[in-house]
Each structure stands twice: as C-alpha cells, then as structure tokens.
N, CA, C and O atoms as a GROMACS GRO file, in nm:
protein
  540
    1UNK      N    1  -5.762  -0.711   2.558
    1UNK     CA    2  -5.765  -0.763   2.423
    1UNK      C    3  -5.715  -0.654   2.328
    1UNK      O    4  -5.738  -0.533   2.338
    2UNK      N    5  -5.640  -0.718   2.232
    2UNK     CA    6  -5.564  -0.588   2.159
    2UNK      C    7  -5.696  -0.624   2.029
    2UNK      O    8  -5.773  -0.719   2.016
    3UNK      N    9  -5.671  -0.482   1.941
    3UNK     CA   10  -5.790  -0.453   1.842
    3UNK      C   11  -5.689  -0.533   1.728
    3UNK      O   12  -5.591  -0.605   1.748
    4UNK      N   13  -5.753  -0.492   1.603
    4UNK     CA   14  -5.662  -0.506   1.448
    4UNK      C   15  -5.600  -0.374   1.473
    4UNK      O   16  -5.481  -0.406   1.483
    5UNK      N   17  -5.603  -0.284   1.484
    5UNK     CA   18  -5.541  -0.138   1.505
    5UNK      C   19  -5.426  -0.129   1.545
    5UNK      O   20  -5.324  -0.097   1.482
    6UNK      N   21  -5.441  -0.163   1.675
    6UNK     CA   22  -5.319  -0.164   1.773
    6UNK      C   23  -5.203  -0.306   1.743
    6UNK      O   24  -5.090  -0.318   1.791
    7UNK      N   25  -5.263  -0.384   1.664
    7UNK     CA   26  -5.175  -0.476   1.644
    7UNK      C   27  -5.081  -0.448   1.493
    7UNK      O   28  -4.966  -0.474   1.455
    8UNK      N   29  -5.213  -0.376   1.434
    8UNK     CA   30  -5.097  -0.300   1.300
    8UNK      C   31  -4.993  -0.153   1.338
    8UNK      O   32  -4.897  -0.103   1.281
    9UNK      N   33  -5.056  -0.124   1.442
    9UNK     CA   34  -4.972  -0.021   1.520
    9UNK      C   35  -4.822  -0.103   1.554
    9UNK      O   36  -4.713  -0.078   1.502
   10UNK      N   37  -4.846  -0.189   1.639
   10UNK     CA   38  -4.746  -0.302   1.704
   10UNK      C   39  -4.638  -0.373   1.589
   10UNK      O   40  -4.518  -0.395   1.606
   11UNK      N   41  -4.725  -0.401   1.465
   11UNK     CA   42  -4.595  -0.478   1.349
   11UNK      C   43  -4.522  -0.349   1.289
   11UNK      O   44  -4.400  -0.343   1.300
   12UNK      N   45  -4.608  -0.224   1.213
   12UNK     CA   46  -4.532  -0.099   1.198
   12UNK      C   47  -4.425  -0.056   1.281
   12UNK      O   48  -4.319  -0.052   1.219
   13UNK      N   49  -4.416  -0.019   1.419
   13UNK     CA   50  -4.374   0.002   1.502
   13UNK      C   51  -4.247  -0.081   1.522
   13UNK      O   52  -4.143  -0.019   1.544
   14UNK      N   53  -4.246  -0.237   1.514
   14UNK     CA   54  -4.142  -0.339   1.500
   14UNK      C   55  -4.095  -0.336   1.380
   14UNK      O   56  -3.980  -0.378   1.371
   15UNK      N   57  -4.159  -0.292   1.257
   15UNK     CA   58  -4.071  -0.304   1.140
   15UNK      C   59  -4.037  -0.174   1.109
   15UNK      O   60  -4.049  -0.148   0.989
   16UNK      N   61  -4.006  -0.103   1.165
   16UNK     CA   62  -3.981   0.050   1.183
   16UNK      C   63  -3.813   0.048   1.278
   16UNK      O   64  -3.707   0.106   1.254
   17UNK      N   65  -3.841  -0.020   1.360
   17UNK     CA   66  -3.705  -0.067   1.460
   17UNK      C   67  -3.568  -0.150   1.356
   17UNK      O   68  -3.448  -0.133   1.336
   18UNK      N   69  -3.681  -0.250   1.311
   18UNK     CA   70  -3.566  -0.342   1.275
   18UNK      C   71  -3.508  -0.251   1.124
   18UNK      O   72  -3.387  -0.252   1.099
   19UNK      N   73  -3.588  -0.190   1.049
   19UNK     CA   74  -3.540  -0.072   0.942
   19UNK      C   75  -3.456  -0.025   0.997
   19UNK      O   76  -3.348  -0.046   0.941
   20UNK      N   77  -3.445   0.058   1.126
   20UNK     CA   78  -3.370   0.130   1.163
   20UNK      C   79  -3.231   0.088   1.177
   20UNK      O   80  -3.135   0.155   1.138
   21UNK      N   81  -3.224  -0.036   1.240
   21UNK     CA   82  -3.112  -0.116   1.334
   21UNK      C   83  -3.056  -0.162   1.150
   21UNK      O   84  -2.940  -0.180   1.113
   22UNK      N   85  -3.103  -0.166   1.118
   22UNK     CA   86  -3.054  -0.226   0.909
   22UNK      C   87  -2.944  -0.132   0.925
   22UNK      O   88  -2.824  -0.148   0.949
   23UNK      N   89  -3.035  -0.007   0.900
   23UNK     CA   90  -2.962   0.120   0.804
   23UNK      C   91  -2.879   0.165   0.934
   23UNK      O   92  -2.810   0.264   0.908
   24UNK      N   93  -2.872   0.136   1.023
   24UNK     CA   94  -2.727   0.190   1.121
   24UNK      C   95  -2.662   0.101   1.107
   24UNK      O   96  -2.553   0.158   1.105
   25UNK      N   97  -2.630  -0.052   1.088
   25UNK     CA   98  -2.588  -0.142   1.038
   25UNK      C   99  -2.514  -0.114   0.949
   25UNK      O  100  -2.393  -0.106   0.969
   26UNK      N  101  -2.573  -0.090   0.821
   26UNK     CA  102  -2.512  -0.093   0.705
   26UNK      C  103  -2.445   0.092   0.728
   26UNK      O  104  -2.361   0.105   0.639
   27UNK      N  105  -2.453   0.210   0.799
   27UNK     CA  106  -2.402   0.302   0.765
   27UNK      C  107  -2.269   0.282   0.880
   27UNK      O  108  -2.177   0.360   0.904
   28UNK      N  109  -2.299   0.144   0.941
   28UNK     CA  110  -2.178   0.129   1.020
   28UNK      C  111  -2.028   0.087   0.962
   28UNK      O  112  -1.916   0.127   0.993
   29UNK      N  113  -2.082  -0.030   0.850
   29UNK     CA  114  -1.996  -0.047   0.773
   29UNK      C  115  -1.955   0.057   0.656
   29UNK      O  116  -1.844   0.075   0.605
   30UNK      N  117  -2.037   0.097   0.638
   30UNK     CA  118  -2.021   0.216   0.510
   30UNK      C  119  -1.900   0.310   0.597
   30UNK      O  120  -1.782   0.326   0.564
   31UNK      N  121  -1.970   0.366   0.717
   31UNK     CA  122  -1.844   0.441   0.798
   31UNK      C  123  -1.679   0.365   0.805
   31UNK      O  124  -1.573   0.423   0.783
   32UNK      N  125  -1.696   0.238   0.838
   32UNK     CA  126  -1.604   0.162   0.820
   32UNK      C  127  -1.450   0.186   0.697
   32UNK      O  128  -1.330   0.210   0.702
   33UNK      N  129  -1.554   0.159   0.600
   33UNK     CA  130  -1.500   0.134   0.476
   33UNK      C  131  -1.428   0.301   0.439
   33UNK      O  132  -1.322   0.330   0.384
   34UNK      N  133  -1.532   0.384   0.492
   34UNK     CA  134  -1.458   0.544   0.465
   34UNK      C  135  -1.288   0.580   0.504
   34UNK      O  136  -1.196   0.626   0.436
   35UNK      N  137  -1.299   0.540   0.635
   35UNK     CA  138  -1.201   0.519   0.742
   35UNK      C  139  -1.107   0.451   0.688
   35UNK      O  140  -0.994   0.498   0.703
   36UNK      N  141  -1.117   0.354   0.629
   36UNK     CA  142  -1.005   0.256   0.599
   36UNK      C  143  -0.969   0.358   0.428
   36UNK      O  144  -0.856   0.399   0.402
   37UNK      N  145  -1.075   0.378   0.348
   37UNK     CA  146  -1.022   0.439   0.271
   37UNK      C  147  -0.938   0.575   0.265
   37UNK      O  148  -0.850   0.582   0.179
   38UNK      N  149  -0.955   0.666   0.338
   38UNK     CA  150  -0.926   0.762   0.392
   38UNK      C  151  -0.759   0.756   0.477
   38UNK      O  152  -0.654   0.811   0.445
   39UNK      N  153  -0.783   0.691   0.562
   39UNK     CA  154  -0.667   0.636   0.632
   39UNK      C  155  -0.560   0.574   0.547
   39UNK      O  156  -0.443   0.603   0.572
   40UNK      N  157  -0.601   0.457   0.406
   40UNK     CA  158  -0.549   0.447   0.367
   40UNK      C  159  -0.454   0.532   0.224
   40UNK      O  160  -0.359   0.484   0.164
   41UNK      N  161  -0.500   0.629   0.208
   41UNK     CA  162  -0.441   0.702   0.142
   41UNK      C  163  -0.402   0.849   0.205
   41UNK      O  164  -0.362   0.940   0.132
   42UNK      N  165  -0.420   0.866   0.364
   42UNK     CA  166  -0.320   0.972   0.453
   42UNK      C  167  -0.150   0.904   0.484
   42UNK      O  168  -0.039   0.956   0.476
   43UNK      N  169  -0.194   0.775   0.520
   43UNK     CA  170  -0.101   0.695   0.540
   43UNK      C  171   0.006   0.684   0.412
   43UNK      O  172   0.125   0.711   0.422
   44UNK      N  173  -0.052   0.643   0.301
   44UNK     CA  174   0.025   0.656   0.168
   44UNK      C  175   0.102   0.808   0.145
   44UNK      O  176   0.216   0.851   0.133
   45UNK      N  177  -0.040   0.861   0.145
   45UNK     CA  178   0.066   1.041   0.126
   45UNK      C  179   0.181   1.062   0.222
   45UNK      O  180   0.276   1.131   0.184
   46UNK      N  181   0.180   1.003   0.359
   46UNK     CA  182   0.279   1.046   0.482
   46UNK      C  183   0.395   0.990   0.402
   46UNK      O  184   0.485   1.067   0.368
   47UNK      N  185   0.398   0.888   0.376
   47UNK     CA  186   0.541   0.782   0.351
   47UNK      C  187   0.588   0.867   0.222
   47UNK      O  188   0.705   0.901   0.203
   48UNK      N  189   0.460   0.902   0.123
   48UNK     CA  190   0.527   0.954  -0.009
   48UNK      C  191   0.592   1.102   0.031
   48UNK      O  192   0.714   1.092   0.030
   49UNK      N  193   0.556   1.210   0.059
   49UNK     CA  194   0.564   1.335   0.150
   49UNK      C  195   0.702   1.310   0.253
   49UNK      O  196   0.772   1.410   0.266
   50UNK      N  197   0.739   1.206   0.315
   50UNK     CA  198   0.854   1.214   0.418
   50UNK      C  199   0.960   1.140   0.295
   50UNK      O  200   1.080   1.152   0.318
   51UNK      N  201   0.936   1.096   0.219
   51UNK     CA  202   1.029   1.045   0.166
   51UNK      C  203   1.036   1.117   0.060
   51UNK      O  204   1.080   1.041  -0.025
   52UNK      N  205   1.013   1.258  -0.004
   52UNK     CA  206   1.032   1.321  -0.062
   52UNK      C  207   1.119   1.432   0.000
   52UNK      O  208   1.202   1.499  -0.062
   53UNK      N  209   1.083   1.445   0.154
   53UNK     CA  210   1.159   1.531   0.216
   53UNK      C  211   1.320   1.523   0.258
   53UNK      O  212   1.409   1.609   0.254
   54UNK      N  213   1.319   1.361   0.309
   54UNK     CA  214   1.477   1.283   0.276
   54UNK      C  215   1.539   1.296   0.156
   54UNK      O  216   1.662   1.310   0.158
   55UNK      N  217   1.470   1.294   0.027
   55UNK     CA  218   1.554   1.346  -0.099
   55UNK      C  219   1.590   1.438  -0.133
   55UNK      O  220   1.687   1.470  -0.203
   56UNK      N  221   1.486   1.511  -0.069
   56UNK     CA  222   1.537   1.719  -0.056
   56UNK      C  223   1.679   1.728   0.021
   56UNK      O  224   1.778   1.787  -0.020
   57UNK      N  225   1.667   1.664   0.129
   57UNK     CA  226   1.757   1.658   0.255
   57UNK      C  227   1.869   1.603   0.155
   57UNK      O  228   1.946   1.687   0.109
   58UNK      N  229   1.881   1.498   0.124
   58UNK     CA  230   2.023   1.393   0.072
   58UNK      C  231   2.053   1.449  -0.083
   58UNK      O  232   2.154   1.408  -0.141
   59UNK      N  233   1.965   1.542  -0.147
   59UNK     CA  234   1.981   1.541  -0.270
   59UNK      C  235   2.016   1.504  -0.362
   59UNK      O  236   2.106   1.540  -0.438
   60UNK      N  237   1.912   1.388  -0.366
   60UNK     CA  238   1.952   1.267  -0.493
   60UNK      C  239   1.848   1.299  -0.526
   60UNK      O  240   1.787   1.400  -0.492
   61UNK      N  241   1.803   1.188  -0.620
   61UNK     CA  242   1.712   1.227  -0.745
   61UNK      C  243   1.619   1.137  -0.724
   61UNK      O  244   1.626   1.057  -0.631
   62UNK      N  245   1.510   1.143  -0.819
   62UNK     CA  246   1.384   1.094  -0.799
   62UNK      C  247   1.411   0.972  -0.832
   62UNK      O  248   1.505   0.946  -0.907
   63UNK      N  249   1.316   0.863  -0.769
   63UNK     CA  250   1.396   0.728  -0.825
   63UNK      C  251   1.311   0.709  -0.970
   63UNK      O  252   1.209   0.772  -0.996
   64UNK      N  253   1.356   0.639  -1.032
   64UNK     CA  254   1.333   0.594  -1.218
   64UNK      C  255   1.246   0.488  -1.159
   64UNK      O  256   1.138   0.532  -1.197
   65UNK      N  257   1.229   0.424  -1.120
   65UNK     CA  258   1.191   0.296  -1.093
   65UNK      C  259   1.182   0.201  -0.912
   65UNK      O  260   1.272   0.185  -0.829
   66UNK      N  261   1.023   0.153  -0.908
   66UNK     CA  262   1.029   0.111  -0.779
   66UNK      C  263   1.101   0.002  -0.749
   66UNK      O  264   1.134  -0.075  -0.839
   67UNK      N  265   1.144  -0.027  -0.593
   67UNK     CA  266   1.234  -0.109  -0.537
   67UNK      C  267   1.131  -0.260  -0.564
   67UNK      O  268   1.010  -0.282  -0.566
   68UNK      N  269   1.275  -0.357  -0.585
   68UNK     CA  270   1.150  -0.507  -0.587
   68UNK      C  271   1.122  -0.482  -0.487
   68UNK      O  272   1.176  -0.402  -0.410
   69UNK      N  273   0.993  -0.573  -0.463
   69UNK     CA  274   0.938  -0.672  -0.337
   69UNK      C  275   1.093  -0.733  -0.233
   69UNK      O  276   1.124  -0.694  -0.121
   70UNK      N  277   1.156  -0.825  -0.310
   70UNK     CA  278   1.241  -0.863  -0.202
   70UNK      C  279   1.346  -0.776  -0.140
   70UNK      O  280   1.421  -0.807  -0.048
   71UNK      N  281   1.338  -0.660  -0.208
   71UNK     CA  282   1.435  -0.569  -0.131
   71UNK      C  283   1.415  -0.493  -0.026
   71UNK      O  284   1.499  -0.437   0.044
   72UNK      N  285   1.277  -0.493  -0.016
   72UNK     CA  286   1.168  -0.326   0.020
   72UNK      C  287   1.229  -0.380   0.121
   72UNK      O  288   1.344  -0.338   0.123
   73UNK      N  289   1.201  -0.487   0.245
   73UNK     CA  290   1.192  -0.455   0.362
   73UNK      C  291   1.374  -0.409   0.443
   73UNK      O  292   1.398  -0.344   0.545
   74UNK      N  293   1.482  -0.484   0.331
   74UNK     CA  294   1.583  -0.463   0.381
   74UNK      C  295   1.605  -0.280   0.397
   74UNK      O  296   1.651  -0.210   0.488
   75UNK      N  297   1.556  -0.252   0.280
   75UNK     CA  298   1.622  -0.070   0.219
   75UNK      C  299   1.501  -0.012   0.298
   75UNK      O  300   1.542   0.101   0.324
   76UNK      N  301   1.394  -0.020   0.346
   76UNK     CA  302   1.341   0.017   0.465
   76UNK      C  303   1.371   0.063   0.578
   76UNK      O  304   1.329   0.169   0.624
   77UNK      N  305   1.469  -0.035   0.645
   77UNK     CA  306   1.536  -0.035   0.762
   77UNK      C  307   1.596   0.067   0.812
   77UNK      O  308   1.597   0.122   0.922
   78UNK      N  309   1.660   0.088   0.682
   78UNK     CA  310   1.781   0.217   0.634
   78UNK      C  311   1.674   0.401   0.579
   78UNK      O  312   1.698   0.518   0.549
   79UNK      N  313   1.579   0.324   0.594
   79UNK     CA  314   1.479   0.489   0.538
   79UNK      C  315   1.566   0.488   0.439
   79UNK      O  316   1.664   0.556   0.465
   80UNK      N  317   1.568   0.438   0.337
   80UNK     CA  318   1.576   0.455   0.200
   80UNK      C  319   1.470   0.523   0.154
   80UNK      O  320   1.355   0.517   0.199
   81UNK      N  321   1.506   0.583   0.069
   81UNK     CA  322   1.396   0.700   0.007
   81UNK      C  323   1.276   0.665  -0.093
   81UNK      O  324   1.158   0.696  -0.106
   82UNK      N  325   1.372   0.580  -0.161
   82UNK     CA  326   1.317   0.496  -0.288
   82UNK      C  327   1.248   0.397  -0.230
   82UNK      O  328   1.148   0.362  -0.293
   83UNK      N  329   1.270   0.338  -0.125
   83UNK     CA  330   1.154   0.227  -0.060
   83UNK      C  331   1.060   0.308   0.019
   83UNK      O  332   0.952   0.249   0.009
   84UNK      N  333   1.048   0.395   0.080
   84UNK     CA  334   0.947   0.470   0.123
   84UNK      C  335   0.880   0.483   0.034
   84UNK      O  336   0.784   0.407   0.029
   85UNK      N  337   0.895   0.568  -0.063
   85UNK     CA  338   0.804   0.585  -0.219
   85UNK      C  339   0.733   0.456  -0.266
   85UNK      O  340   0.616   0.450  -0.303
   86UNK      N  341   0.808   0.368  -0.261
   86UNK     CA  342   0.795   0.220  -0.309
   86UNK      C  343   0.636   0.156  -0.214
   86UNK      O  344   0.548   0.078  -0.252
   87UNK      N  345   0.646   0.207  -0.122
   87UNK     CA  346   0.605   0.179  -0.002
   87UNK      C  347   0.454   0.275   0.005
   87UNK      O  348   0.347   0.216   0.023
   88UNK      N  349   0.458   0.391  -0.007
   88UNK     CA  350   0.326   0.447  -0.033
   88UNK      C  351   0.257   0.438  -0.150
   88UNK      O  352   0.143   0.484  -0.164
   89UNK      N  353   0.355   0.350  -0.281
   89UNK     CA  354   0.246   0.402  -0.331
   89UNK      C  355   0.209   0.199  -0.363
   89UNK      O  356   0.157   0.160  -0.467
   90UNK      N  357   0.238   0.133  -0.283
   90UNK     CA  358   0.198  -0.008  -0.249
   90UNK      C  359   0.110  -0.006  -0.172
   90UNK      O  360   0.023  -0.089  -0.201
   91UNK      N  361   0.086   0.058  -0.071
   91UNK     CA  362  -0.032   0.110   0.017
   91UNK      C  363  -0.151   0.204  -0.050
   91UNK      O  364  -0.263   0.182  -0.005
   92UNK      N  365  -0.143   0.276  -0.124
   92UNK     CA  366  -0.198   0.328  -0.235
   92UNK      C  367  -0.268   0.224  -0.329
   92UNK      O  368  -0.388   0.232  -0.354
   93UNK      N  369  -0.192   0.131  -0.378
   93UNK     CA  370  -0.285   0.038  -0.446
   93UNK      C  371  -0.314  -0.062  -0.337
   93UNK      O  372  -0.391  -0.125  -0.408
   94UNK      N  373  -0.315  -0.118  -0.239
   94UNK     CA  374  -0.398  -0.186  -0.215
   94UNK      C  375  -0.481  -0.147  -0.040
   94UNK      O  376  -0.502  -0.217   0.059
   95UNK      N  377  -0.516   0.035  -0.082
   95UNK     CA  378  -0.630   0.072   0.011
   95UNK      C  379  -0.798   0.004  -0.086
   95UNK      O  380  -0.893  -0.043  -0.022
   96UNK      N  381  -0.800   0.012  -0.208
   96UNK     CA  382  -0.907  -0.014  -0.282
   96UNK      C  383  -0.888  -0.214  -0.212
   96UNK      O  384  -0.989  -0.266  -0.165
   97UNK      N  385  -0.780  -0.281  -0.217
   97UNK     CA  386  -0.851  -0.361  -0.224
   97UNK      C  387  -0.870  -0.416  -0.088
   97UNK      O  388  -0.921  -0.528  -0.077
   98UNK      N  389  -0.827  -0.335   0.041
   98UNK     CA  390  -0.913  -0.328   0.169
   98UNK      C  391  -0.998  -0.332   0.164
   98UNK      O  392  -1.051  -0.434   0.208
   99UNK      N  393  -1.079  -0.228   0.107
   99UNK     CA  394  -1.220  -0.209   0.096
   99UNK      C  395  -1.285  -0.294   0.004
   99UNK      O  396  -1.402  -0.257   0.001
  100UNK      N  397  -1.270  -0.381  -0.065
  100UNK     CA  398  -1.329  -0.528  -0.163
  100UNK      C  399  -1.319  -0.622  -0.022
  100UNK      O  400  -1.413  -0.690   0.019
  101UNK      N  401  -1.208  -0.614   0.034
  101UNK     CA  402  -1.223  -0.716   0.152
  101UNK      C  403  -1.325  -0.731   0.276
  101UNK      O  404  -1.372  -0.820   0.347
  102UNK      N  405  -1.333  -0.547   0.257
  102UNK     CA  406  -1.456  -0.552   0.376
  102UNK      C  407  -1.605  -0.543   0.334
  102UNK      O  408  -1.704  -0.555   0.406
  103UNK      N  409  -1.597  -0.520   0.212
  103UNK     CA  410  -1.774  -0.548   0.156
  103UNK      C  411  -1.771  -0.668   0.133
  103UNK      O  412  -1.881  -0.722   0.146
  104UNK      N  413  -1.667  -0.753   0.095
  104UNK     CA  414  -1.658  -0.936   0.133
  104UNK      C  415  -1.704  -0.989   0.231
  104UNK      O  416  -1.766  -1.096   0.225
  105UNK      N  417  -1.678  -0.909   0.364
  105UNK     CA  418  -1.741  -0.932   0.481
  105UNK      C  419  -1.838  -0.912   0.550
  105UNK      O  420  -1.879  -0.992   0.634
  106UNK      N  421  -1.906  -0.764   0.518
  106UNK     CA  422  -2.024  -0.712   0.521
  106UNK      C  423  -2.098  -0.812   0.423
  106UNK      O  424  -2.209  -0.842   0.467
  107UNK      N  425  -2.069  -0.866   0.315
  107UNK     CA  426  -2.186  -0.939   0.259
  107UNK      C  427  -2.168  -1.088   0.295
  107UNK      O  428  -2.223  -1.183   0.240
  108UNK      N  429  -2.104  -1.091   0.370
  108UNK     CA  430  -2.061  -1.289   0.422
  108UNK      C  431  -2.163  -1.295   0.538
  108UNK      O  432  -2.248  -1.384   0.542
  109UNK      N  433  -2.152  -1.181   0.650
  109UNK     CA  434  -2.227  -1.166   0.723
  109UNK      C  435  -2.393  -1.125   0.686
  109UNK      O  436  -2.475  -1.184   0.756
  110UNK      N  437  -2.441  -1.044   0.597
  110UNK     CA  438  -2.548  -1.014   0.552
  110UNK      C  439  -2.602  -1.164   0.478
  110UNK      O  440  -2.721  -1.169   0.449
  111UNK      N  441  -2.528  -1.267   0.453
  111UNK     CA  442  -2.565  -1.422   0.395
  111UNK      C  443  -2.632  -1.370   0.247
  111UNK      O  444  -2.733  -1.424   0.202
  112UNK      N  445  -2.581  -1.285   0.196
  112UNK     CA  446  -2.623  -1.228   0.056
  112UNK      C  447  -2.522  -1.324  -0.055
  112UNK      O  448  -2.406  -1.293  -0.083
  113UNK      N  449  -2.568  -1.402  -0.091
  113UNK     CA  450  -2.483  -1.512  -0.151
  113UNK      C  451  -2.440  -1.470  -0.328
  113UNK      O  452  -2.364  -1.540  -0.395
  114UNK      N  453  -2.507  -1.344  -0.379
  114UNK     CA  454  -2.484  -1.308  -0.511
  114UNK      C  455  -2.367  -1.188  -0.487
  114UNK      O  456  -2.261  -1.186  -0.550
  115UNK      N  457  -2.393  -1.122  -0.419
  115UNK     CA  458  -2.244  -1.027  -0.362
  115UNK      C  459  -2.143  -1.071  -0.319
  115UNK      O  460  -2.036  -1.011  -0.325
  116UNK      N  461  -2.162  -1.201  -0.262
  116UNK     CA  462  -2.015  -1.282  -0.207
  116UNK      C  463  -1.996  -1.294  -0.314
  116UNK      O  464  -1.899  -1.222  -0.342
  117UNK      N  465  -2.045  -1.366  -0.433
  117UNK     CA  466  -2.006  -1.411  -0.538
  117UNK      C  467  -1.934  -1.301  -0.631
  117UNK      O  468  -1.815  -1.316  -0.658
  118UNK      N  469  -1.993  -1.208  -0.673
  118UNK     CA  470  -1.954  -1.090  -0.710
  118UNK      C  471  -1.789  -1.066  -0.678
  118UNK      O  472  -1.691  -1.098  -0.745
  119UNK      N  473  -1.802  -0.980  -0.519
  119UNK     CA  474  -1.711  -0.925  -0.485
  119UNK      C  475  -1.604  -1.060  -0.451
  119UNK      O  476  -1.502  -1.019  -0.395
  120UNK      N  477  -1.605  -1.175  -0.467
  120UNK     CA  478  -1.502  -1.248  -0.451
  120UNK      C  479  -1.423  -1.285  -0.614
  120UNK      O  480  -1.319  -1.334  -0.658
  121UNK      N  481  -1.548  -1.226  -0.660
  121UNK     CA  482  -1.450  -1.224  -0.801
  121UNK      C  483  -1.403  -1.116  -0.835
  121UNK      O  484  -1.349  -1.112  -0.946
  122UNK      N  485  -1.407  -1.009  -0.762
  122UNK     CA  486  -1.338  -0.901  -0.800
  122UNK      C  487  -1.224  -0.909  -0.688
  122UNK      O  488  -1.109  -0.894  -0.727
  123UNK      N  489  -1.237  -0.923  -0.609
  123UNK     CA  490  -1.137  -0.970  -0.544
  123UNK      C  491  -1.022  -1.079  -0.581
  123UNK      O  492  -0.908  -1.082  -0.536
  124UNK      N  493  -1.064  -1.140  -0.646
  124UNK     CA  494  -0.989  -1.279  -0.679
  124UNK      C  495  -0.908  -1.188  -0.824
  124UNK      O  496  -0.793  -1.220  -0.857
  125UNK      N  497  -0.969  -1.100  -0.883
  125UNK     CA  498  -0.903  -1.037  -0.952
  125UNK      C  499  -0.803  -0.953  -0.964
  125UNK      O  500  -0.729  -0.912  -1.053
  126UNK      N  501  -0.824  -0.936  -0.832
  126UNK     CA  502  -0.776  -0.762  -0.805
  126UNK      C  503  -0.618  -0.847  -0.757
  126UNK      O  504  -0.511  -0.795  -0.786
  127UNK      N  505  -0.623  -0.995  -0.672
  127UNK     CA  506  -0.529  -1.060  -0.630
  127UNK      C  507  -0.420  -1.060  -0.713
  127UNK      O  508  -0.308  -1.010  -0.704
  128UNK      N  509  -0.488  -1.142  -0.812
  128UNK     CA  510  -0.473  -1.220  -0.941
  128UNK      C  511  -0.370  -1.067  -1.019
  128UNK      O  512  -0.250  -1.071  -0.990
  129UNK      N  513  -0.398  -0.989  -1.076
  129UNK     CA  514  -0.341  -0.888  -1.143
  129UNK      C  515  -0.219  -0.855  -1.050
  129UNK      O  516  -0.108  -0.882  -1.096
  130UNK      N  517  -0.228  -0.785  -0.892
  130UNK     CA  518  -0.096  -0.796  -0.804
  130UNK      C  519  -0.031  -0.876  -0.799
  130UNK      O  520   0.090  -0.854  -0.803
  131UNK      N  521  -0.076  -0.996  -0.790
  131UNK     CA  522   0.045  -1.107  -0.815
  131UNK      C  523   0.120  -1.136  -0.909
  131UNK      O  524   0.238  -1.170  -0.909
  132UNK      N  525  -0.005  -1.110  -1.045
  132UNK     CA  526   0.099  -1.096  -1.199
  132UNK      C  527   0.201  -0.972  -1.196
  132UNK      O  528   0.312  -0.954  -1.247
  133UNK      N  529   0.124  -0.899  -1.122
  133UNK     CA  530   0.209  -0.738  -1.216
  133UNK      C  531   0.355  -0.710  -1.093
  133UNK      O  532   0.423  -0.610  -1.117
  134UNK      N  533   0.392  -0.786  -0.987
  134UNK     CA  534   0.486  -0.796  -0.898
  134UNK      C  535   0.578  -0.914  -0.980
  134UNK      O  536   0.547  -1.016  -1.041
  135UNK      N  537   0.699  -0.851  -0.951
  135UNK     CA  538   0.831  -0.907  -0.999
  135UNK      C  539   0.942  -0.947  -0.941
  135UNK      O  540   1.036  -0.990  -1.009
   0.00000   0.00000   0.00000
C-alpha cells in the first residue's frame, strides 16, 4: 500500500519529468531557430564576400542598384556579381522571416492558439511588405 507521502513523492517526481521533457522541447526549437538564424546570415555574408571578390577580380564597380527578381536567376548562372549581392542580401532579409515561420510551427504544434494568431500576423506582414516592396 503506498502512503500520501510516497504518492506526493510519485506526482513531484512525474511533474518534474514532464518539466523537463517541456524545457528540452522548447530549447530544442530555440536551438533550431539559432541555426537557421546563424546559418542564415553565414550563408548571406558568403554570397556577399565572393561576390565582392569577383568585382575586385573584374574591376567594375559596385552595383547602384539591385538586380529585379526576374532577372536574378538568369545573371546567376553567369556569377554575375550584382546578382550574387542581389542574392545575399535577399537571403539576409528573409533569414528573420524563417524564423517567424518556425515559431509558427513550434506554436501550431504547442496548440497555443494566441501565438498562432500573433505570429501569423506578423508573418502575414512580413509577406505582405516583400511582396509590396519587390518590383
């Protein structure tokens, strides 16, 4: 026969676990989100950094102005200099909104229905402004 003791021993003990399994949970995604942030702006610096080094190399000039959208992927092809640039610093703006995407998901899964709400409107914003401010 278990006492009152051992049975408040027994729920402590279980809500001590499931605390635990939370906060590795959530520092799993937190690690997550570092990674992607991090990554996403090594990745940006590489493209900006090699394509500064091609302009050293070709000695042309800094570009005035980024490449459209419908051009990037052709002048890409070619390591164009100006689409590399174009290119990191497009990856540059949207490492932040990786990370809106994945606390979207961390809270879709957590069924936290005021943070979905939240971060889907910042998200929906963050869309919303890239889509306006692209030409």
């Amino acid at each position: 026969m278990i006492g009152p003791r051992q049975a408040i021993g027994a729920v402590q003990r279980q809500l001590a676990s499931l605390r635990k399994a939370a906060v590795a949970e959530v520092e799993d995604i937190n690690r997550l989100i570092s990674h992607v942030l991090r990554g996403g702006v090594v990745l940006s610096l590489s493209f900006l950094i090699f394509a500064m080094l091609l302009l050293v190399v070709e000695g042309g000039p800094l570009p005035d102005s980024a490449v459209p959208p419908r051009d990037l992927l052709a002048r890409l092809e070619r390591f164009d200099p100006d689409a590399l640039m174009t290119l990191g610093v497009v990856l540059l703006i949207l490492t932040p909104v990786a990370r809106v995407v994945l606390s979207l998901v961390s809270f879709v899964e957590e069924r936290d229905a005021r943070f979905v709400l939240i971060t889907g409107i910042v998200l929906a914003n963050l869309l919303a402004s890239l889509a306006l401010g692209v030409r």
